[in-house]
Each structure stands twice: as C-alpha cells, then as structure tokens.
N, C-alpha and C positions, 0 to 999 in steps of 0.2 A: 410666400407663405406668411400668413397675419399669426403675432404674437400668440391666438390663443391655441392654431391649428399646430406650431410649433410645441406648443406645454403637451398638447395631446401625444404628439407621437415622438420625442425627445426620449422616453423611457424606452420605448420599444428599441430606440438606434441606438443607443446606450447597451440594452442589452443583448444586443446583436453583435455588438462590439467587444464587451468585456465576455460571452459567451465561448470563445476560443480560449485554447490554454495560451498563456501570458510566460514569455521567457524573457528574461533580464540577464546584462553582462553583468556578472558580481565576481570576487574573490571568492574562489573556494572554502570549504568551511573545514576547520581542525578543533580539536578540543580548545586549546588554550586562545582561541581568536577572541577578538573582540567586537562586541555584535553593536553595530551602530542603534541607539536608543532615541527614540523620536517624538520629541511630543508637539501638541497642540496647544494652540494660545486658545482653541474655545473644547471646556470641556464637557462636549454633546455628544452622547452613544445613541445611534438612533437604528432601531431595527432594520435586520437585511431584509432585501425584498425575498417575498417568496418566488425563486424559478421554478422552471420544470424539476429542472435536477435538485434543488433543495429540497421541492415536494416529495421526488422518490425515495430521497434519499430519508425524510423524515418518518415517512409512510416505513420502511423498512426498519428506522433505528425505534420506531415507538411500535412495530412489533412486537418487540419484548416486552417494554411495556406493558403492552393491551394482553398480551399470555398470562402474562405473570401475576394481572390485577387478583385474579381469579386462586390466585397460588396459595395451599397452605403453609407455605413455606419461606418464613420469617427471612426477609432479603434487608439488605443496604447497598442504598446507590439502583435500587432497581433491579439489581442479577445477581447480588454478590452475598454468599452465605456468610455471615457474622462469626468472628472464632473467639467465644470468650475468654480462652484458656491461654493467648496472647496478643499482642500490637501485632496488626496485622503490618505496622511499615516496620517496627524494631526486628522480625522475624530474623534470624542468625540459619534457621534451617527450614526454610520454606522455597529451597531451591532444588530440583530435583537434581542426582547425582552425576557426576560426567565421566563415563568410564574413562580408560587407560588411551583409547585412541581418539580420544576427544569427541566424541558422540554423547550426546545426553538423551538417554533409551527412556521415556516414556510406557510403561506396560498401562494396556486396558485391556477392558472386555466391553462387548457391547451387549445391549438388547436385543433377547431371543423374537422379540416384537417387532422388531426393524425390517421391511420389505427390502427386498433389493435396491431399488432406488434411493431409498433412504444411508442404505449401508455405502451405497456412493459417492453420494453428498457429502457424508463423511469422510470417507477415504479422501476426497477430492480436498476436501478443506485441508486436512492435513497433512497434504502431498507438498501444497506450497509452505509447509512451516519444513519441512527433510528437504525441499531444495535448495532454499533460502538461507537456512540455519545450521546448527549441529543438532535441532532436534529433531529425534525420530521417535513416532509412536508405533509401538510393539504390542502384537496380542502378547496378553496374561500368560507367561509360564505357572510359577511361583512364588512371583515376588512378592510380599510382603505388601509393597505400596504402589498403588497403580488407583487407575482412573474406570469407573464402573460408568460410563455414557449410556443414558438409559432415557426412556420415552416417561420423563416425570409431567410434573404439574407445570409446567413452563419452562423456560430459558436462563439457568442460570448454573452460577459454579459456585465452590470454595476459591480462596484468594490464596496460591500455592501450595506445596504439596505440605497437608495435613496428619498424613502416618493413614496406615494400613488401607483400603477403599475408601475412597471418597466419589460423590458423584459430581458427573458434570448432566447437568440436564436437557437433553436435546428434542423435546416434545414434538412430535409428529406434524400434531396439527397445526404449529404455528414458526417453529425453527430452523425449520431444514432450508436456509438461507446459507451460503457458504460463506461471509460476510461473519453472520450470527454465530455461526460452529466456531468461527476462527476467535469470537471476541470471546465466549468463551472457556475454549481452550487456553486462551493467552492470559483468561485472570487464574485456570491452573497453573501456568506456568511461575506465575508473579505478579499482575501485573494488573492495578488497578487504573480505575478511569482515567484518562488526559488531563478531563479539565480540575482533579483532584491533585495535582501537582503545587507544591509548593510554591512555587513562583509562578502560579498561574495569573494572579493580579495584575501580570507585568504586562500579560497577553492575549487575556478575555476579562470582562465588565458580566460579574454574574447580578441580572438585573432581578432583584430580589422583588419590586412587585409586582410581578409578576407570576410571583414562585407562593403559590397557597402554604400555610405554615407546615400544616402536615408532612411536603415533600421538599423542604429545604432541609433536612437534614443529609439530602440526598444529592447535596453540593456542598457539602463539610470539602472544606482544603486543609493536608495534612503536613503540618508546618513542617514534619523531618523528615518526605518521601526522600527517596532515592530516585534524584533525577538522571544518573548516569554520565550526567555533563553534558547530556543529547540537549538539542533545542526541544523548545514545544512544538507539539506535530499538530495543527488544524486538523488534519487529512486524516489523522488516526482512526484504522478501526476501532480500537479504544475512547474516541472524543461523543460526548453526546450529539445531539442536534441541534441547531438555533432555537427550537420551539417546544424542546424536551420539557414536560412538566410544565405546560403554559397556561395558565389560569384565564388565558385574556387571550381570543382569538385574533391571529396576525401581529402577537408580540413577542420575541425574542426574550428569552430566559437568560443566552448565552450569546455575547455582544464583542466576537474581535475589535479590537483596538490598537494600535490607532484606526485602523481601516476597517470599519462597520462591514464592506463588502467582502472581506476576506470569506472564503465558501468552509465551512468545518464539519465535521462528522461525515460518514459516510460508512455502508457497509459493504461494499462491493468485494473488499480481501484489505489483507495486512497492506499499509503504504511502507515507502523505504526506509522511513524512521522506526516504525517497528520492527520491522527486519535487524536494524541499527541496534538497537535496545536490546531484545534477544539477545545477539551476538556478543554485547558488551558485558549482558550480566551471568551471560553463561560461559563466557569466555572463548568465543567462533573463530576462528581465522577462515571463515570464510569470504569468499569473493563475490559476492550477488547483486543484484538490481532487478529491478520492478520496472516496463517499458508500459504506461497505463494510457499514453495520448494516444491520438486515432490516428496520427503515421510521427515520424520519428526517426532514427538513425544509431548505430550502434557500430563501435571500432574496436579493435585489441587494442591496448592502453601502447602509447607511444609511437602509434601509426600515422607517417608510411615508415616511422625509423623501427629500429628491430623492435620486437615483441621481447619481453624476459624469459629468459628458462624457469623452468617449473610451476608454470600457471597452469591455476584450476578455475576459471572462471563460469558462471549463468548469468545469463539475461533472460528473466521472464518478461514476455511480453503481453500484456492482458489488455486489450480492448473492450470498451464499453460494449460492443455487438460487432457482427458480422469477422468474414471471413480474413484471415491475415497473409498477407504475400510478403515475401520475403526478398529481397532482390541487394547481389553482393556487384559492390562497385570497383572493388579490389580485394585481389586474395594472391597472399604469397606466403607458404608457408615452407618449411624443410621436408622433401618431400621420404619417404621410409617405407619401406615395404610393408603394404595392409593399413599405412600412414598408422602405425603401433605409435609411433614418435609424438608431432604435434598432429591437430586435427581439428577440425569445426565437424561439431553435429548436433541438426534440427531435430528436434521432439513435437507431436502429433498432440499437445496439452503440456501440460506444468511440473509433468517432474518426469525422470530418467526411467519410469518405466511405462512413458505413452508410448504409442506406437513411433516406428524413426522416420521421419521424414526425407531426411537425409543422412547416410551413413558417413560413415569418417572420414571426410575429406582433407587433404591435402595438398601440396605442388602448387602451380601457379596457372592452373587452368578456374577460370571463374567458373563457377558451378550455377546451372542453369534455375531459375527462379523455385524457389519452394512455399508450395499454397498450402495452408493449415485447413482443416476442417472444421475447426469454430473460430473462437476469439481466443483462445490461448495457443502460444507457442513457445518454447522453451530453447534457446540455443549455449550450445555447451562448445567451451574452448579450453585445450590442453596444450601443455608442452613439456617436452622433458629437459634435461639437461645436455644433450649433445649436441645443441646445434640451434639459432634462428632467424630468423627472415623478418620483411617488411608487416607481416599481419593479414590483417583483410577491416575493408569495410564494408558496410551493409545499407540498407534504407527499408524501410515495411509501412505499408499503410495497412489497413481494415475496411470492411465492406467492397475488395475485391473480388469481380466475377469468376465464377469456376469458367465460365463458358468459353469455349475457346473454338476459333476457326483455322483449320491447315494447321492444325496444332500449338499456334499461340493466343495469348493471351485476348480474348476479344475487349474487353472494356475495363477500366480500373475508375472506381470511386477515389476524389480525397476529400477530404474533410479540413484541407488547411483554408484559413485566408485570404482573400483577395490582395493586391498588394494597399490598394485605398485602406481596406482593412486594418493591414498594418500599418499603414502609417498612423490611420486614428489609434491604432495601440500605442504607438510609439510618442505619440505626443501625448496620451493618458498617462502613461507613466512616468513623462520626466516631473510629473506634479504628486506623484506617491511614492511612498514608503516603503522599498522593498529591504527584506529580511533574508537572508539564503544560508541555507545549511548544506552540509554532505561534501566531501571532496568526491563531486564526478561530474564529469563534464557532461552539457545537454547544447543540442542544436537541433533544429528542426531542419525540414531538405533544403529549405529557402535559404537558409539563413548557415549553410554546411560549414564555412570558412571559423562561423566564429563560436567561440565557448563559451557556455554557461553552466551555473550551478542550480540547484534544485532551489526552489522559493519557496514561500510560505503565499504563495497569492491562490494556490489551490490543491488539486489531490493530480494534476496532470504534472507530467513531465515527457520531454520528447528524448532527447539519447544520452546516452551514460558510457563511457570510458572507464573501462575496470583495469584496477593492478593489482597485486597482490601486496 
C-alpha cells in the first residue's frame, strides 16, 4: 500500500479501533487520592472528529437548544431559569428535604395535556433517579414545594428547589427524550452544567472563537461551585456537546485535554458520576452502578470469598439497543425458605416495579439464562444478617436473539473486539493518558481475571463490583 492510499484509510482503522469501549488497569478512585496531572510539551487543542455517535449524541443534546430558541422564556446556559433573588452556587437551601428514613420525596404534578406515552417517558426517566439514588418523585399531596412538569415553551428548569411550584418544562414536541427529562430534573435537583465547574480548565479548553459573543455567556465557569470532591465527568448528562454553540461548522466549542479524543456529552440517562453526585450531596448510602457497554460482567463484591451481611445492592444495565441476556457463572448464596434471607432478582426495565424476570433466587443451583425484553435490565441483590456464602457471578451481552430451537438459545450477538483488536488497543494506550475515577471494579468477559476502574476515555463501562 503507497504512502498516499495509507493517508486515505488510516482514519477509518483508527476509528475502528478506538470505536470499542477502552478499559485500563488503574488504582481505584477514593476522595482523598491523587490524580496523576499530565501535560504536554506542544500546546495544540485540536477538534474531535465528528463520529457517528458524537453526531447523535449532538443532534439530541442541541435539541434543546433548537426548542428553546423559539422560547419566551429568559434562560442561562440554554435551559436554566435565572433566580435573582440569590447565587445560584452560594444557595444554603436549594436542596430539597430528606425525610427521617433517608428518602428525599420530591412532590409533582404533571400536565393534564400529557398523552400516555408522554406520562411514560416521564415515569421512566425518573424511575432511574428512585433506583440509583434516595430520590424519589411523588405525586402532589399538599406540599407547599414541588415541581409542576408541564408541556411549556421548551426544555428547561429552575436551578434547585426555589419555594412553593416551580416549573420544569417538558415540551411535547421536542423533549420527551429520557436523557433530556433527566438533565432537567437534575438541575431541580442542584445541579448545574459539567462544563460550569470550577476546575473545569484543568479538563476542557472552552475554545472561545468559536463561540459568537452573544452565547459565551453560556460557558461563564463558577469560580465557588461545589464540586463534591467527585472528579469531572465527560460522560455527564449534565456536560454539553463538542459542538454546542459553534459559530463555525466542524469546530469544537468544547475541547478535552490533554486528549482532544476523549468523547463528552451525551444524552442517553444519568452516567455513574452523576449517580455519585446525587448521593454525596443528598447524603445516599446507597449501593448502585450503571452497566452501559454492549456486554460486560457483574459479581457480589468479594466473590468467590463470602459476600457481607446486610447488602442492598443494583446494577442497572442499560445498553445502547437490542435485547439483554443474562447468563450467571456462579451462584452460592444462603439458602432460606421463599429465599426471605439473601437473594438475586432480575427486573424486566430499570427500577423495582418492571415486571420480574426472575424472582428470588437463592442456594447454589445456577439459575437458567434470563432474556430482557429491551435494552434495560435491572438486577437486585440482598442479604441479611444471619448467614453468607461465596456470592454469584454473572456476564450479559445485548442484541441477543429471543429465537430459540429445542428450547435453547439459538444465536447470541457480541459486540466485543477481535483479539488483533485488542492488541491495537493495548499498544494505543500505553502512549495516553489515562484518568480513572470510582472505587469499582470493571472487566470485560475477555479480560474476566483482571480489575479495572471506571475512566474518563468515555461514557462505556463493562462490570462493576458493589459493597456497601
């Protein structure tokens, strides 16, 4: 192949290559760690390419946007209703309340204009914020302060809880993205933009000519957010686009660094740093993970040695498309009558009131494959205090067939890498910069032996290891 036929198709095997989610061995991540700081001797930011998946993910996050141009309704930052009456980062009470048993009850009402499908959308978005989190949205009794979700002039909210109705605006014709409902609901909750974070310089290059005057107010950085001590999340439903507000077609507004290629924004749902966030500023002891790569692996924390007493753990599993299979490699629990005691059980979607896939299993018989009906699958593990065993572990891919011959499974999709594959992965990476956040472990089925932690190279992750 002559020099020039090589320039031609080197970007396509390039992004064929870096196109699969990317896992790195790193150190676990804890508040007080210390995050390796990387620079460059040349200091050039040069826009990410546009892929497929930046494209959709563009297309979705300038959604809002494109609603809102049209909106009477005086925004900051693109969605976010301005409160003159105080700093929106100083607020002392712009956190909603957290009863007695650690729940924090959101009250709303919706739109008597809302279709069914519509009122689903919604439900559904906020089924993964009550699985994940302590919060839970409640229809309106009488409370005083609650959230009126209503089909306005576009996509947007107030920036935490304001006193007595406030709206979040969920417009019919352009929002009912589950992605969109979740971002938000999350700046009611608190929670403003990603790349609005005070230490965001350290993390993104906001390439200002690119940005027309009129709408760089709409990347103001606020020198005293409240970072939570979380890392910066790329992957955040919260982060804009590469191309948000670009005055100049095919140039990046918003420019990771050191690594131009790192992939950021997306709307797809909450990543596990927002989860993370949530919990810290509402104070969760919960035990959650987000399973978003197209196959993966998932264990009770300290498996095959014993499991702890009194875990409550979820692992959401949410793939890009297609159907999700489940398949357990080991399972040993304490076994108890109606398995009241410990127990593994599948949910049919995202939160504890989809349909059961699989009821409560326990004892040391592997439990026979369970097939989801979409791309969400929800798996829930408990135990109490009398007693525990080895655990269980699991593996699941996406885009497997329902079809089945003589009652098994006939064909299974994977979506993982070739081994050549990998190795081009593995010699790209010893030349970059990886960042890794979260204590939980991740492995893919290749790769089962060894542990990894969550990166910042994109919005995928393959398995996660929960303790309490």
């Amino acid at each position: 192949m002559d020099l020039k036929m090589f320039l031609v198709f080197a970007p396509f095997l390039l992004h064929a290559i870096l196109g699969f989610p990317i896992q790195v061995r790193a150190a676990p991540y804890n508040n007080n760690a210390s995050f390796l700081q990387v620079t460059t001797q040349e200091d050039i930011y040069e826009s990410p390419s546009l892929t497929e998946t930046d494209s959709e993910d563009e297309v979705i996050f300038n959604r809002i946007l494109k609603v809102n141009k049209d909106s009477s309704q005086y925004l900051q930052e693109g969605d976010i209703v301005p409160q003159r009456s105080r700093s929106a980062i100083s607020c002392r009470h712009c956190n909603w309340p957290q009863s007695n048993d650690g729940i924090v009850r959101v009250p709303y009402v919706l739109d008597p204009t809302y279709e069914e499908s519509h009122i689903k959308g919604i439900h559904d978005a906020m089924a993964e914020f009550e699985t994940l989190t302590c919060i839970n949205f409640v229809k309106r009794k009488t409370e005083r302060d609650y959230l009126i979700i209503k089909s306005a002039d576009g996509c947007w909210s107030n920036y935490g809880k304001v006193g007595g109705g406030q709206t979040v605006s969920v417009m019919k014709g352009g929002c009912m993205w589950k992605g969109i409902i979740q971002h938000e609901l999350d700046h009611a909750l608190g929670f403003l933009h990603e790349h609005s974070r005070s230490d965001r310089d350290k993390h993104v290059k906001i390439m200002w000519e690119y940005i027309s005057p009129a709408d760089r107010p709409d990347f103001k950085k606020f020198e005293n957010s409240n970072n939570l001590g979380l890392p910066y999340d790329y992957s955040s439903v919260m982060h804009y686009g590469p191309y948000t507000f670009s005055n100049t077609t095919g140039k990046a507004t918003i420019v990771p660094i050191p690594d131009g290629s790192v992939h950021i924004g997306q709307r797809q749902g909450l990543s596990n740093l927002d989860v993370a966030k949530i919990n810290k500023l509402y104070n969760c002891s919960r035990c959650s993970s987000i399973l978003d790569a197209a196959s993966g692996s998932l264990r009770s924390a300290n498996h095959p040695r014993n499991y702890s007493d009194n875990t409550n753990c979820v692992w959401l599993i949410r793939t890009q498309s297609g159907k999700i299979s489940l398949h357990f490699q080991a399972f040993e629990l304490q076994r108890t009558r109606g398995c009241q005691g410990d127990y593994v059980k599948v949910y049919d979607g995202s939160s504890k009131s989809s349909a059961v896939l699989m009821d409560k299993t326990c004892g040391s018989k592997i439990p026979s494959d369970v097939v989801a009906s979409s791309n969400l699958m929800l798996v829930e593990f408990v135990t109490d205090g009398a007693g525990s065993a080895a655990g269980f572990q699991a593996t699941f891919t996406s885009g497997r067939s329902e079809n089945k011959e003589n009652g098994k499974e006939k064909q299974s999709v994977s979506n993982q890498p070739s081994s050549s594959q990998r190795k081009n992965i593995e010699e790209l990476l010893s030349t970059r910069a990886i960042t890794s956040y979260l204590a939980f472990g991740i492995t893919d089925q290749s790769h089962a032996d060894t542990i990894y932690s969550f990166r910042q190279m994109g919005p995928h992750s393959g398995q996660v290891v929960l303790a309490r």
